[in-house]
FIDRENMAR-497313 format. One line per 5 residues: number of its first residue (from 0); their letters; for each residue x, y negated, z of C-alpha. Coordinates in steps of 0.25 Angstrom, whole numbers, always signed. Layout:
% FIDRENMAR-497313
NUM = A = X Y Z; ...
***
This chain:
% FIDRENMAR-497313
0 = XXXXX = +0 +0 +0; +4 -14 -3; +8 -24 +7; -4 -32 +2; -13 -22 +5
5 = XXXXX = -8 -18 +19; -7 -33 +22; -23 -35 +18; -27 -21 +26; -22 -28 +39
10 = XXXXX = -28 -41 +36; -41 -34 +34; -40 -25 +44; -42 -14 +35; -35 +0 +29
15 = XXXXX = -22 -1 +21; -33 +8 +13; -44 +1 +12; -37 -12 +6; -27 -4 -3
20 = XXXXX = -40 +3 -9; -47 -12 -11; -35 -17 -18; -35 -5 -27; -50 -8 -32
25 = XXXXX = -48 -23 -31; -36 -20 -40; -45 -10 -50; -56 -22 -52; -65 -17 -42
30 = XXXXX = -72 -30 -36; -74 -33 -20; -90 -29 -21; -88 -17 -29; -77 -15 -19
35 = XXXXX = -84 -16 -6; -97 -9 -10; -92 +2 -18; -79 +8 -14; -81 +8 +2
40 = XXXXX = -76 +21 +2; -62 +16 -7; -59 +4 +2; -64 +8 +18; -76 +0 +17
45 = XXXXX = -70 -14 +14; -81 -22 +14; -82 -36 +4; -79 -46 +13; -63 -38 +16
50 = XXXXX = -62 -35 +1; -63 -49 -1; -54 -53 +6; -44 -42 +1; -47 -46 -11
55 = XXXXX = -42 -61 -8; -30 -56 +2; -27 -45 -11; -24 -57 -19; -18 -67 -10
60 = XXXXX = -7 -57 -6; -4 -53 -21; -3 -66 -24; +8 -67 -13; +14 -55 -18
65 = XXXXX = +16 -62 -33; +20 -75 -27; +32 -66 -15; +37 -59 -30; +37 -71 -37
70 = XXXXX = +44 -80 -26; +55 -67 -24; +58 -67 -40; +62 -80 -40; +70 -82 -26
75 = XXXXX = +77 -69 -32; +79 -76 -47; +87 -87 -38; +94 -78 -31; +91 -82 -18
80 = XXXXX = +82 -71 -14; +89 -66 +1; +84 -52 +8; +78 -62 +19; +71 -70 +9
85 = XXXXX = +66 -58 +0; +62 -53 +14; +53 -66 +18; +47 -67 +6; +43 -53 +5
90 = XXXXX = +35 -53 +20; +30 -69 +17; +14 -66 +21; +8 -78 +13; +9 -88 +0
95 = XXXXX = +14 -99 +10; +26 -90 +16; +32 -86 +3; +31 -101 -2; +39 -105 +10
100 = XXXXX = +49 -94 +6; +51 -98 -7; +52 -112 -4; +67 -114 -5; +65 -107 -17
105 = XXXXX = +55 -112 -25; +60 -118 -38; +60 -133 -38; +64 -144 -45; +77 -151 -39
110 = XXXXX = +77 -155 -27; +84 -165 -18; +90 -153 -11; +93 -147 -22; +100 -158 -29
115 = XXXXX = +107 -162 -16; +112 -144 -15; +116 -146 -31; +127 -158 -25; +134 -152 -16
120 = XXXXX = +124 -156 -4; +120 -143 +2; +133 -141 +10; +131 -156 +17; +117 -152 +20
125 = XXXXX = +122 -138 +26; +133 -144 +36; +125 -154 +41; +114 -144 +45; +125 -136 +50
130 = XXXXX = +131 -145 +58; +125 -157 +63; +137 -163 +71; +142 -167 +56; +142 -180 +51
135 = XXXXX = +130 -181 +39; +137 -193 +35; +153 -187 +34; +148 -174 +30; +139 -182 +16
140 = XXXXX = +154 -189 +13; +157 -176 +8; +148 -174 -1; +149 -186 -9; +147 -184 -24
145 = XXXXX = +143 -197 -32; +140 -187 -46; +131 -180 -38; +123 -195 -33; +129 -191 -20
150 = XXXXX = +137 -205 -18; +135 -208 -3; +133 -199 +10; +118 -202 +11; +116 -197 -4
155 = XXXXX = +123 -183 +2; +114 -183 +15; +103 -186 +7; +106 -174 -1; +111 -164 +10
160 = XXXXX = +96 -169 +18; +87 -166 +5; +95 -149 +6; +91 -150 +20; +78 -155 +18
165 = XXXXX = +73 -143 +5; +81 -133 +15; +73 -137 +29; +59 -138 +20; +61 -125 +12
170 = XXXXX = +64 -115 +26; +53 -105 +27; +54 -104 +40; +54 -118 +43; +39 -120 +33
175 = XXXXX = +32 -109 +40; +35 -116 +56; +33 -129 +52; +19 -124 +42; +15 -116 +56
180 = XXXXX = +18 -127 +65; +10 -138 +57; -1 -130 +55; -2 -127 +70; +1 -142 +75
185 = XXXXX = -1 -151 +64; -14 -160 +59; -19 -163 +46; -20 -177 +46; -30 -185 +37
190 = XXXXX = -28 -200 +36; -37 -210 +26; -31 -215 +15; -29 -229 +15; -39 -237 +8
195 = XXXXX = -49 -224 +6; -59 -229 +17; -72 -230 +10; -68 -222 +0; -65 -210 +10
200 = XXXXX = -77 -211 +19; -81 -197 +17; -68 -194 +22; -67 -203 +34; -68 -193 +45
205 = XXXXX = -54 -190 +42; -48 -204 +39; -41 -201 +53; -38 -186 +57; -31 -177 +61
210 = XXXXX = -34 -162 +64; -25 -150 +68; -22 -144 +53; -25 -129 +58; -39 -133 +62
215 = XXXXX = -45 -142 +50; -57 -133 +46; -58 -132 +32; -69 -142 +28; -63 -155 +35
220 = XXXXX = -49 -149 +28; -56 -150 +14; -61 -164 +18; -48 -169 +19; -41 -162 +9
225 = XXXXX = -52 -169 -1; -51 -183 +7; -36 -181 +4; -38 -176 -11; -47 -188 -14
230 = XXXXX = -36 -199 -9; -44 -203 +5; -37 -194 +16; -23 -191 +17; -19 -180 +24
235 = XXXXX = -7 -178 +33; -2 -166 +42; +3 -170 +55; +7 -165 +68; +1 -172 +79
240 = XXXXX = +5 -184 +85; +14 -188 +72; +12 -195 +59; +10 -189 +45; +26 -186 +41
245 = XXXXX = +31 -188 +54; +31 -175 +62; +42 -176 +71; +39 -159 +75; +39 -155 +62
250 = XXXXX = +53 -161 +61; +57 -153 +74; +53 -141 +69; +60 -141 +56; +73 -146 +64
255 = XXXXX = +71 -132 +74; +70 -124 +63; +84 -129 +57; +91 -129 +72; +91 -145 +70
260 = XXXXX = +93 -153 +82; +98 -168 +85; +108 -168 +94; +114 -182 +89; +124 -174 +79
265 = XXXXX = +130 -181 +68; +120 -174 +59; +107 -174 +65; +101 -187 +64; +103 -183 +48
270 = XXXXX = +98 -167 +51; +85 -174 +56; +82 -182 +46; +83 -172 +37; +73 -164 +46
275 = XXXXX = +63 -175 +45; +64 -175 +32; +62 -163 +29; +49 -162 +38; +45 -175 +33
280 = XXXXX = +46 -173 +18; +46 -159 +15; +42 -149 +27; +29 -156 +32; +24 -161 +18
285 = XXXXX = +26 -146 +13; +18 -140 +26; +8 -150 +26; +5 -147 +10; +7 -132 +16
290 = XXXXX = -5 -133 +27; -15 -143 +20; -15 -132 +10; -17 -121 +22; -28 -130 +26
295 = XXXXX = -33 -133 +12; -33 -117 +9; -40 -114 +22; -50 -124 +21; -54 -123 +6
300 = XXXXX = -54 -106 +10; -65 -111 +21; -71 -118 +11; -73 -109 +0; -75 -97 +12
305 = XXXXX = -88 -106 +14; -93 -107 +1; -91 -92 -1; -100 -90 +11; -111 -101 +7
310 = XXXXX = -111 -95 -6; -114 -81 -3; -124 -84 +7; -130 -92 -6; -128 -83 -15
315 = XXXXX = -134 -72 -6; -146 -79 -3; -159 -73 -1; -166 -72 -17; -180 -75 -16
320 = XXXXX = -183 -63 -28; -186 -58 -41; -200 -68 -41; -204 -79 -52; -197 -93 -48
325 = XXXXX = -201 -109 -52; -186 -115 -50; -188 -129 -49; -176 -139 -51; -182 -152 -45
330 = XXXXX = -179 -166 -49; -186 -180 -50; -183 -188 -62; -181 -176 -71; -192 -167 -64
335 = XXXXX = -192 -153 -58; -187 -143 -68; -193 -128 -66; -190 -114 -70; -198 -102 -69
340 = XXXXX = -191 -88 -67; -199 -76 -66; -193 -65 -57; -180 -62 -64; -177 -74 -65
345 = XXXXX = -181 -75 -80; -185 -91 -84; -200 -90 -88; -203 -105 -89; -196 -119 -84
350 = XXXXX = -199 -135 -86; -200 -147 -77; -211 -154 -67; -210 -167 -62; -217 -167 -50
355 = XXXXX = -206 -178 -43; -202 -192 -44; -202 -198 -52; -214 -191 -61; -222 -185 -50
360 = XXXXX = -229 -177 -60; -233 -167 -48; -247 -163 -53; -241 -158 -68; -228 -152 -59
365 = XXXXX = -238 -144 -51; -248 -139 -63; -234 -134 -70; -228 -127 -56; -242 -121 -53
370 = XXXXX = -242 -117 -68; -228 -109 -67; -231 -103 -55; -244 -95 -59; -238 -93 -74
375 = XXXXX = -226 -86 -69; -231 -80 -55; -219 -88 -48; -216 -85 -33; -205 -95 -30
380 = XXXXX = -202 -109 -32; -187 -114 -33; -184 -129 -29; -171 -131 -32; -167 -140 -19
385 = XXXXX = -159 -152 -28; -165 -167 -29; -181 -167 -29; -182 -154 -23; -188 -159 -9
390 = XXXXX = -200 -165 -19; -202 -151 -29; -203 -144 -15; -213 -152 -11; -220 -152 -24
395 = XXXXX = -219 -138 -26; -226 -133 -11; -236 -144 -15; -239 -136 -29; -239 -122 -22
400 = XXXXX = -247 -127 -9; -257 -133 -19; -256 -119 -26; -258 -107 -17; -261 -98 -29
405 = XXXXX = -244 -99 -29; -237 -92 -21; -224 -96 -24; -214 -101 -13; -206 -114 -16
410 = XXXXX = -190 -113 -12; -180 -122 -12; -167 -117 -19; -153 -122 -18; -150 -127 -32
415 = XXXXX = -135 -129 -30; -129 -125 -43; -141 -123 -52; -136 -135 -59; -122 -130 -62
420 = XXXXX = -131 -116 -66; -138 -125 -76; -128 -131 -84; -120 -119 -84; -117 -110 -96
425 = XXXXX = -124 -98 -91; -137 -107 -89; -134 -113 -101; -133 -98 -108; -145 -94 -101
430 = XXXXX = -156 -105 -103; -149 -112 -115; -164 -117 -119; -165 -124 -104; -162 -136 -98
435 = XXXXX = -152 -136 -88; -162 -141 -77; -170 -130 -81; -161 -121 -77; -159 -125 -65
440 = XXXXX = -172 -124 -61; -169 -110 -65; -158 -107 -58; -168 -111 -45; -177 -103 -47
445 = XXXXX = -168 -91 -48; -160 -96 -37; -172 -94 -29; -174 -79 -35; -160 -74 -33
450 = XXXXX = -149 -83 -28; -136 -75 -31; -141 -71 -46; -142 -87 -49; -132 -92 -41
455 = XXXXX = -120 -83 -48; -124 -90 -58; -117 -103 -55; -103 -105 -51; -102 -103 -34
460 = XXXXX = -95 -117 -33; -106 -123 -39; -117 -118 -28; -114 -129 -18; -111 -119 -5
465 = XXXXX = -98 -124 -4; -88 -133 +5; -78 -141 +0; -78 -134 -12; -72 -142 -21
470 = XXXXX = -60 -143 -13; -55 -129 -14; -49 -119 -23; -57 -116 -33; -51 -103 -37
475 = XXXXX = -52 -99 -21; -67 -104 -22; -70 -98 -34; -63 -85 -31; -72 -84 -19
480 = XXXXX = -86 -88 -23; -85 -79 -34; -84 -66 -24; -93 -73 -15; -104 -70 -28
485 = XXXXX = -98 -59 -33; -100 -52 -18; -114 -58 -16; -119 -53 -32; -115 -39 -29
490 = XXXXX = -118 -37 -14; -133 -40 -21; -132 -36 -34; -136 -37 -47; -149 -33 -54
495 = XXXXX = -144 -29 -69; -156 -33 -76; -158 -47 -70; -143 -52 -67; -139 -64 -76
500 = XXXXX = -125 -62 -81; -119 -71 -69; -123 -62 -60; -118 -51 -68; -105 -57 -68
505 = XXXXX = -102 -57 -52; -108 -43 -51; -95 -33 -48; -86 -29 -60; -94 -38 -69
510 = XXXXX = -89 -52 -76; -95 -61 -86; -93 -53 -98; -99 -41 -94; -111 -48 -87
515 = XXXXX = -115 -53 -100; -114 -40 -105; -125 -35 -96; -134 -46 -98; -132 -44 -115
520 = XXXXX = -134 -29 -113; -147 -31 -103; -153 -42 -115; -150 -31 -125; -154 -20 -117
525 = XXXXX = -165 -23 -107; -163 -19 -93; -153 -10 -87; -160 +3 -84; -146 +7 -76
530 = XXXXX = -133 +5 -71; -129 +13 -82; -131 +3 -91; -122 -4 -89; -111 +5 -93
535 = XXXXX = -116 +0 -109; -113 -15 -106; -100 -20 -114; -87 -21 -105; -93 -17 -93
540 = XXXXX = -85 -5 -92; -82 +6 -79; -77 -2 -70; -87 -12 -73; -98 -5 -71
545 = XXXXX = -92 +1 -58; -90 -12 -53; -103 -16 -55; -113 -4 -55; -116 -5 -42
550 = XXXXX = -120 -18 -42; -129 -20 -55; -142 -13 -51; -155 -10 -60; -167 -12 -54
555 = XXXXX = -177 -2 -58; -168 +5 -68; -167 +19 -71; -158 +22 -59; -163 +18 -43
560 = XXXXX = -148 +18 -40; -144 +7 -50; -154 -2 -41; -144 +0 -30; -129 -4 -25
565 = XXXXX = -126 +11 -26; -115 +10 -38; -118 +19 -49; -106 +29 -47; -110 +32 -33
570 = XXXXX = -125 +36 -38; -119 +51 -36; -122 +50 -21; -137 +46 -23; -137 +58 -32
575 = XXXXX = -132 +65 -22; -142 +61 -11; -154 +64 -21; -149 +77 -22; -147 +81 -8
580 = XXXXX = -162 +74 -4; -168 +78 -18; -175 +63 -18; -174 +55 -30; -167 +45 -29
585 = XXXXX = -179 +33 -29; -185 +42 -20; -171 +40 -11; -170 +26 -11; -176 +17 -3
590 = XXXXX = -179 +29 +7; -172 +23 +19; -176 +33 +30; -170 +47 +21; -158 +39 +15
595 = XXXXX = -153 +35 +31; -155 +51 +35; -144 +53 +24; -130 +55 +28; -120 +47 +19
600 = XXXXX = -110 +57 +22; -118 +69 +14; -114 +60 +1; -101 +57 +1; -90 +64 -7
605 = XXXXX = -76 +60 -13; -79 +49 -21; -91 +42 -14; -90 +40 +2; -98 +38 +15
610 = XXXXX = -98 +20 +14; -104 +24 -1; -115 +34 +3; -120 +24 +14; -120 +14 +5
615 = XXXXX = -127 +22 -5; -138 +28 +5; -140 +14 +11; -142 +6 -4; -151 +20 -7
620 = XXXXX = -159 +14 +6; -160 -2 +0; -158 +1 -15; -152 -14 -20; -154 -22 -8
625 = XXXXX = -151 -36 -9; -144 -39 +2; -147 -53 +2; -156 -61 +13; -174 -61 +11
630 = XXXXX = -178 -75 +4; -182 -86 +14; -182 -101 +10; -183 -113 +19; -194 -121 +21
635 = XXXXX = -189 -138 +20; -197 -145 +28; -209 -154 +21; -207 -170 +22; -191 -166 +22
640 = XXXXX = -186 -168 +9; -176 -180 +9; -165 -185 +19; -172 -196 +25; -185 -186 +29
645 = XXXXX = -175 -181 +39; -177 -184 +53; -167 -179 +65; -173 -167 +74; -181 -162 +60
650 = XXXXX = -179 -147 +59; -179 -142 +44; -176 -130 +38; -166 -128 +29; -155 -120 +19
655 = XXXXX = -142 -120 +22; -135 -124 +9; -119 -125 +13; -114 -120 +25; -99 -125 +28
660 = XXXXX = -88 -123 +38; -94 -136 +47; -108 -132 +45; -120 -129 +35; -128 -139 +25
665 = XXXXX = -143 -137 +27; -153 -139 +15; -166 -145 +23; -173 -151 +10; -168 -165 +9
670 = XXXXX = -158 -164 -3; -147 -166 +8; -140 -153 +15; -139 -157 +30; -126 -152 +38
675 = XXXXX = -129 -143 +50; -115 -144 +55; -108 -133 +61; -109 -137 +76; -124 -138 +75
680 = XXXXX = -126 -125 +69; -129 -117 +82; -126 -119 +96; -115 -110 +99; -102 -114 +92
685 = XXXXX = -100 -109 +77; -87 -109 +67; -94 -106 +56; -107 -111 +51; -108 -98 +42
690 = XXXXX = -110 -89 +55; -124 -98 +57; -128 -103 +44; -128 -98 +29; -130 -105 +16
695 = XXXXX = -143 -103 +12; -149 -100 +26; -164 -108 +31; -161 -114 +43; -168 -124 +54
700 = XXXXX = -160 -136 +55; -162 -149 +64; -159 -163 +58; -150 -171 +67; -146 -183 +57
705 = XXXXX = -149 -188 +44; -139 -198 +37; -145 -203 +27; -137 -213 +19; -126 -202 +19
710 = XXXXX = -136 -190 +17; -131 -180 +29; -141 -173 +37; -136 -166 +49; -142 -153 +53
715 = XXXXX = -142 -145 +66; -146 -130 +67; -148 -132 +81; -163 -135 +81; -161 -140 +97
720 = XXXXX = -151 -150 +92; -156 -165 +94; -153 -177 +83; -144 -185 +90; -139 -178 +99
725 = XXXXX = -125 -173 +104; -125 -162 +96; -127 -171 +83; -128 -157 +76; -118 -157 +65
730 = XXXXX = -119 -171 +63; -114 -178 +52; -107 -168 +38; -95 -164 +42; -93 -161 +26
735 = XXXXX = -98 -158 +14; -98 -146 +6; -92 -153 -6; -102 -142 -15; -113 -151 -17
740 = XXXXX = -123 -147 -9; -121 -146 +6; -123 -158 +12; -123 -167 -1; -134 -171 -11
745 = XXXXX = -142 -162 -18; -143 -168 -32; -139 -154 -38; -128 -157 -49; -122 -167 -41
750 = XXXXX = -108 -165 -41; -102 -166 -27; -94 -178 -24; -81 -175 -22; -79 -180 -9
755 = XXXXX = -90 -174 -2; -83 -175 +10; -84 -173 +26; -90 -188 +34; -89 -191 +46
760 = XXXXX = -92 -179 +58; -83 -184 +70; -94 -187 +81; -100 -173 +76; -87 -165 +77
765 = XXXXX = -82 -170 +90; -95 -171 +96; -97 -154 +91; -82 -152 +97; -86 -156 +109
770 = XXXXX = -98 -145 +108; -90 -134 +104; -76 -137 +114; -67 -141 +100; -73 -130 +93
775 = X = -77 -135 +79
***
């Protein structure tokens, strides 16, 4: 086994066996889904979540591996690779380890300290650090050389200092204590840039701060890292008690770790100069870059950590079902545009009403929405929740409460991202005859029916669950949404007759090409009476269809077992079952009470163990569950529908559309999230808003402060909370998502500012620290 494999066994707490059998499939193409559902016997029952994370340690280390060859090829090309140094290179534990090692022998353009070595300089330098009782001044006399621009002693000190200096900066050993100690004892300080008052208000709360560097939590890190990138903050790292480039104790330490002292020798005044030079120009501005990046990494990891967890919350969202659905996309000037879908999601009709302001054509709007509804038996109502959408509620439980002979429910849906679905090429492909707001209106409706099918549908990063996202790395970002929907798609499933080609597309083992494969074969074809089938579509070859099988079902086909997760190439056990009870096997699933009496063990044999019989006998049980949660929706309360109908001590009901690392953005209906911080969250002390709150959950929330001109609501979760009082329950936002939707305006389309940034929170964070003892 690899050292890599041994290393990720004991950081997962695992057998050497089980990770070396994950690596093998990884390395084959198996995907993590495919993985963790279908080959529990091969891997010890390692479950999604630690395949992930193999997955991502897998690649970090092989990139470390690539980078520890490349960096000993080229020390040895120079001829400077020692048994010492081949020996610390080849036990360096991470990216930042091997980079101080190789360091001194990085290729660069010529330095001072080279140029200064290639005169004859180094042995000056040398002696003096040798021997500090010798004269800097006497000792340079001898190293005078005019054709080399040394004319004068201070030419040769200057010289000797600058080998010094590159040596000091470039010891290993030195980095790594002083990158330790800073990161222990030091501050990120942020200062205003001069002149940028006004125009970095959203910034002010960090015109003057300080803050221990190891504790910045992620979201005020990315605050300042964007005030700094947008010229109003500078950011500084300090040690406590001295000025930006003064530390005083990072000179100390470099000076201890060279044996340097001043005793009043003839050398040392010069030997500490040449220390705080060194710390002053090379080590801290090196180790400051170092640990801003640390922080920068950890913070934007936090960040995108949030949005993969928002986002599979979203995505794995309750879907009301297979029922005919009006998705309304409401607007005032330019009307209410509808769609009609029938049960699969098929467009059966669509065109505009204009029962808002301006028009207020609210008599024809309801003969047209009474008319839909009875010609296409429609259950459900959509209302997308953008600009107007307060008033199309209101209009639509008027219609409906006018009509009982309708029974459909009105919802309101979380349109974030149905624009960037309309104008995109697959919307574009798919209703080339439509207008783009048409779509829209579409895409609600089927948002309504089955979140995750529409939702793949648009890029993740475009959903709007996100937190600072714009600030991180999109690679990471995207590297992580993508098997944040790629685990929630196949932990569902997929129906092969209905799926659209995006959905296809995240299924295990498929890609676009082949998706679109199955959709032209299904158009040319008709339904797929069985998993078999699919074995006729071009390109999608054995491994292919391994990959996928098991998630692909055919409901109603030819088949019971190609409804279920149980993969095609483990149907041999359900034969075996029918043959030892002598039940068929529709007669076989479903029956809960004879398939529990049954021993998994009886089944197994060599190729199919005890995990994949009990999985099989338990999806016999629950053929093709969904494992999502039952459809609820929240009521908004009537007579609420604008920030200034808000009054403290109001309790509401509402969506939890964002949830952050300081706290959660409510939906309660006005066109404006409210922030229900994370210290008003519950009454015993939280550090993570996720543990009590998910996107998309109903909540009750109380209203403790409405600010108007700057549109922020603060929200408490505590319903015994009083407006006004100490607890101030969350007070003002402590930051905005930078998505464009928590916490900000909700004309959908919008592109986010920027500068979406953190306001001020100080009473609020000292007032919840003195609550939780420091603890925030």
């Amino acid at each position: 086994m690899s050292s890599i494999e041994h290393r990720i066994a004991q950081e997962l707490n695992v057998g050497a066996a089980q990770v070396t059998a994950a690596v093998a499939l990884l390395d084959e193409g198996a995907t993590v889904p495919f993985i963790s559902r279908y080959r529990k016997e091969v891997t010890g029952g390692l479950d999604d979540t630690q395949l992930r994370t193999l997955e991502d340690r897998l690649r970090y280390l092989r990139e470390l591996e690539d980078r520890r060859a490349t960096i000993l090829a080229s020390i040895d090309e120079q001829g400077k690779l020692t048994d010492e140094l081949a020996k610390a290179i080849g036990t360096a534990d991470t990216k930042t380890e091997l980079e101080d090692l190789y360091l001194p022998y990085k290729p660069k353009r010529r330095t001072k300290g080279q140029i200064a070595i290639e005169a004859g300089l180094e042995p000056l330098a040398d002696a003096l650090l040798a021997d500090p009782t010798l004269n800097p001044e006497q000792q340079a006399e001898q190293y005078l050389n005019p054709d080399q621009n040394i004319a004068d002693t201070k030419a040769a000190l200057d010289g000797a200092r600058a080998i010094l200096m590159e040596r000091f900066a470039e010891d290993a050993g030195l980095i790594g204590k002083l990158r330790e100690y800073l990161w222990q004892h030091g501050e990120m300080q942020a200062r205003l840039v001069d002149g940028k008052e006004e125009e970095g208000a959203k910034f002010r709360d960090y015109f003057e701060h300080n803050e221990p560097i190891r504790k910045v939590p992620s979201h005020r890190a990315l605050a300042m890292f964007r005030g700094r990138n947008e010229g109003v903050l500078q950011l500084s790292l300090v040690l406590p008690g001295e000025e930006p480039r003064g530390g005083s104790q990072g000179e100390v330490l470099v000076a201890e770790h060279f044996g340097l002292e001043d005793q009043n020798r003839a050398a040392d005044r010069w030997l500490s100069e040449v220390v705080r030079w060194t710390w002053r120009v090379k080590l801290l501005t090196h180790i400051e870059t170092d640990l801003f990046n640390r922080v920068r990494e950890a913070a934007e990891q936090a960040a995108i950590d949030v949005f993969a967890k928002n986002l599979k919350d979203l995505l794995l969202a309750a879907p009301a079902g297979p029922k005919a659905t009006i998705g309304l996309d409401p607007g005032l000037r330019t009307g209410v545009k509808v769609a009609v879908v029938d049960e699969t999601g098929k467009v059966v009709d669509h065109g505009a009403i204009f029962p808002t302001p301006p028009q207020n054509k609210i008599k024809e709007a309801e003969q047209v929405l009474v008319a839909l509804c009875a010609k296409h038996n429609v259950e459900l109502i959509a209302i997308g929740n953008g600009t107007a959408s307060r008033e199309t509620e209101r209009f639509v439980k008027d219609v409906l409460k006018a009509h009982p002979e309708i029974k459909a429910q009105s919802v309101m849906v979380n349109e974030s991202g149905a624009s960037v679905y309309s104008a995109s090429e697959f919307a574009a492909r798919e209703f080339p005859d439509l207008d783009v707001t048409i779509r829209g209106a579409i895409s609600i409706a089927r948002r309504l029916q089955d979140p995750l099918a529409e939702l793949v549908k648009i890029d993740p990063k475009s959903i709007g669950v996100g937190q600072y996202q714009h600030d991180v790395s999109q690679v990471a970002l995207a590297r992580q949404l993508d098997a944040v929907v790629e685990d929630c798609v196949n932990s569902v499933g997929v129906d092969l007759n209905t799926a659209s080609a995006p959905l296809l597309t995240r299924v295990s083992g498929l890609n676009q090409t082949i998706a679109g494969n199955i959709v032209s074969f299904r158009d040319a074809n008709g339904a797929f009476r069985n998993r078999k089938q699919l074995k006729d579509v071009s390109r999608l070859g054995p491994k292919a269809f391994e990959q996928a099988a098991g998630f692909l079902k055919v409901v109603g086909g030819e088949n019971p077992l190609d409804a279920s997760a149980v993969h095609p190439e483990s149907y041999s056990v359900v034969e075996r079952i029918v043959a030892t009870s002598g039940r068929a096997v529709n007669d076989l699933v479903g029956d809960s009470r004879y398939l529990r009496g049954l021993k998994p063990e009886d089944y197994t044999d060599d190729q199919f163990g005890l995990p994949t019989v009990t999985d099989i006998l338990r999806e016999l049980e629950k053929p093709g569950r969904d494992p999502r949660p039952e459809f609820k929706t929240a009521e908004f309360q009537e007579g609420v529908e604008k920030l200034t109908d808000l009054r403290p001590n109001m309790i509401l009901e509402g969506v939890a559309t964002n949830v952050t690392h300081f706290g959660a953005f409510v939906d309660v209906g006005v066109h404006q999230d409210g922030l229900v911080h994370i210290s008003a969250m519950s009454h015993q002390y939280i550090d993570d808003p996720s543990k009590v709150i998910k996107a998309g959950d109903i909540v009750k929330v109380k209203v403790m402060d409405v600010d108007v001109p700057r549109k922020r609501i603060s929200l408490s979760m505590r319903l015994d909370d009083e407006a006004g009082a100490d607890s101030k329950a969350g007070g003002k936002v402590e930051g905005k998502t930078g998505a464009g939707r928590g916490g900000n305006g909700r004309s959908r389309g919008s592109r986010p500012s920027k500068a979406e940034e953190p306001t001020a929170m100080a009473a609020l964070m000292k007032e919840a620290m003195k609550k939780k003892g420091g603890r925030l």
